[in-house]
matplotlib code that plots the C-alpha trace (Angstrom):
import matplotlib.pyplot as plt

x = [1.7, 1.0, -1.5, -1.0, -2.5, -3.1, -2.8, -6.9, -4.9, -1.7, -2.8, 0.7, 0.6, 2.8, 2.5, 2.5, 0.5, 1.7, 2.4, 5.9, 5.0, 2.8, 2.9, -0.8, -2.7, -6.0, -5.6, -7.7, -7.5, -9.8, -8.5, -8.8, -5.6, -2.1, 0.5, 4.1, 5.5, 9.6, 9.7, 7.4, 8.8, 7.6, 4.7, 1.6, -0.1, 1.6, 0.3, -2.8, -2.7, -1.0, 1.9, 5.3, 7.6, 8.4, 6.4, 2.7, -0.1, -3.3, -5.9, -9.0, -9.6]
y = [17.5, 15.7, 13.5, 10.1, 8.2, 4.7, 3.7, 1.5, -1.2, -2.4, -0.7, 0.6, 4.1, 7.1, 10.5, 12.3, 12.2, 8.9, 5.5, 4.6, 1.2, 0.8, 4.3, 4.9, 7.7, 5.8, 7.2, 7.1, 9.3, 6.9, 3.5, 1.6, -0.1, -0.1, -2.7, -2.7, -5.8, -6.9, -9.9, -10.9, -13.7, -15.4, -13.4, -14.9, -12.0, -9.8, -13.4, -13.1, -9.5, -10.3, -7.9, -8.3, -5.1, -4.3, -1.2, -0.1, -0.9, -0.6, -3.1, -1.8, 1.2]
z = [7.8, 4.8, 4.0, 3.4, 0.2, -0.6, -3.7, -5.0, -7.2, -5.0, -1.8, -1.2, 1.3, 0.3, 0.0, -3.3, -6.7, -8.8, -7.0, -6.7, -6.9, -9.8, -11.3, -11.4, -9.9, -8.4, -5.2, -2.0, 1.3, 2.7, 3.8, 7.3, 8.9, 7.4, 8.0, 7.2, 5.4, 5.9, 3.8, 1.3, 1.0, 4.6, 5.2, 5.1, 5.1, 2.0, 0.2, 1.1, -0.2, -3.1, -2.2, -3.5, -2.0, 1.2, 2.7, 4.1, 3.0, 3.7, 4.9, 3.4, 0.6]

ax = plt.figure().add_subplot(projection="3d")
ax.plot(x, y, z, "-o")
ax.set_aspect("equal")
plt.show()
């Protein structure tokens, strides 16, 4: 089983070494919560956490 990461700057969860997302390799193993978004477009939440792409996410790193 691999071990999911999330990255410390957008928060995004994936597994592997570089973020798909923002390309960076600040990565935590440590977060609490995750939360998918659909549409970032009518979810308060992704603006809340400043997210702009569909996927999980964490809550807290």
């Amino acid at each position: 089983m691999v071990k999911e990461k999330a990255c410390k700057l957008c928060k995004l969860i994936y597994e592997g070494d570089i973020c798909p997302n923002c390309g960076r390799k600040e990565i935590s193993d440590a977060f609490k919560g995750k939360v998918e978004i659909i549409d970032t477009e009518k979810s308060q939440l992704a603006r809340h956490l400043k997210i702009n792409k569909k996927g999980w996410y964490a809550i807290r790193i």
